[in-house]
C-alpha positions in Angstrom: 98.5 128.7 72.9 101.4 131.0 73.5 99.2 132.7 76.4 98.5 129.4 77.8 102.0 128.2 78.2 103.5 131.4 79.8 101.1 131.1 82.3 101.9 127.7 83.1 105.2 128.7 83.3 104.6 131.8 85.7 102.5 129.2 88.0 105.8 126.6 87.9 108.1 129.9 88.4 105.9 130.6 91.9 105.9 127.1 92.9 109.7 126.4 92.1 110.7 129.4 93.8 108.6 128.8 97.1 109.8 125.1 97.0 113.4 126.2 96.5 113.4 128.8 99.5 111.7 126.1 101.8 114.4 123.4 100.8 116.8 126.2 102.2 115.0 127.8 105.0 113.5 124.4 106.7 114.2 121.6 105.0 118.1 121.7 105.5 117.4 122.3 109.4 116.0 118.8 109.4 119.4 117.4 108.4 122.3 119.4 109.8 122.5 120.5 113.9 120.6 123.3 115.1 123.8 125.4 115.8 124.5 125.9 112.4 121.4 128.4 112.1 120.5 131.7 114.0 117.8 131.4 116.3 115.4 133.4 113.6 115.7 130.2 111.5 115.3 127.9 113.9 112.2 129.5 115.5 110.6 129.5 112.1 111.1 126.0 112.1 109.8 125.6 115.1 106.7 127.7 114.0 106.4 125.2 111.0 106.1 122.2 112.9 104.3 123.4 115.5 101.4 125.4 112.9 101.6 122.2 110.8 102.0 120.0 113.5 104.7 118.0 111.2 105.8 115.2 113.4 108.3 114.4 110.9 109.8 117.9 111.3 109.1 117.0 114.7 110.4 113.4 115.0 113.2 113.5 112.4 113.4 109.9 111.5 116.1 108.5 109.5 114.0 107.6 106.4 112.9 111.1 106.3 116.4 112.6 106.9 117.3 110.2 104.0 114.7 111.9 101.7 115.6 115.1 102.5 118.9 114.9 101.6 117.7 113.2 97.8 115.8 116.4 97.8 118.9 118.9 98.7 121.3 116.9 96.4 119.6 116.4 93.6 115.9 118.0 93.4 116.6 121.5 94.7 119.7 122.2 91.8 117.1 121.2 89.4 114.9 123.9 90.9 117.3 126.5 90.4 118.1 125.0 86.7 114.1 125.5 86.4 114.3 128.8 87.7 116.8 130.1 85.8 115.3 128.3 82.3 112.2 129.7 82.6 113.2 133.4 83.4 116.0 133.3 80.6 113.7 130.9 78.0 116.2 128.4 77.5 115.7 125.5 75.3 116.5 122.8 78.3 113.7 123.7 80.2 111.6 121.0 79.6 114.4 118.5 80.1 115.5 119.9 83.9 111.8 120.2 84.4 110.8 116.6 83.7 113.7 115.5 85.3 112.4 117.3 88.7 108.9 116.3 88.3 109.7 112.5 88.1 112.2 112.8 90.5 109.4 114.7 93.1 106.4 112.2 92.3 108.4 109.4 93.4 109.6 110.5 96.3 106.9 110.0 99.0 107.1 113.3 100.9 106.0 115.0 98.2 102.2 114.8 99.6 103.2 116.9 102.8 103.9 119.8 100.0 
């Protein structure tokens, strides 16, 4: 059982820390202007939507602005909690990390992930 659950926690380590350096790579590009980023961060942007073909990247509508910001404010510290509880095996793991999952399945953008 022991084996089981460390691997489950290596596959939500991976996943937390991709999600965590997309949040700040893309996702806050979405919200903030584009002069607040170098060029090499907007042109992988660009690359995203474009690859993806992300028309909400694309678009930028409010409602999805709106979302994104729920995700910088309050999702992505919890990924960094997560991160930092499953590398030092603190107790509150579980906690941070059910507090992220319900907070990621209700939000609707989390089917573009």
């Amino acid at each position: 059982m022991g084996a089981l659950v460390k691997t489950i926690d290596a596959i939500l380590f991976v996943m937390f820390a991709i999600t965590a350096v997309n949040a700040v790579l893309i996702d806050v590009q979405l919200c903030l202007p584009a002069s607040f980023f170098p060029s090499s961060l907007a042109e992988l942007k660009n690359w995203y939507v474009h690859e993806f073909d992300d028309y909400l990247g694309k678009e930028k509508p409010h409602f999805f602005v709106g979302l994104i910001w729920v995700e910088l404010v309050f999702q992505w510290p919890l990924l960094v909690a997560n991160l930092y509880g499953i590398w030092a095996a603190k107790p509150w793991y579980n906690t941070t990390c059910l507090a992220y999952g319900a907070s990621f399945f209700t939000s609707p953008p989390w089917a573009l992930y």
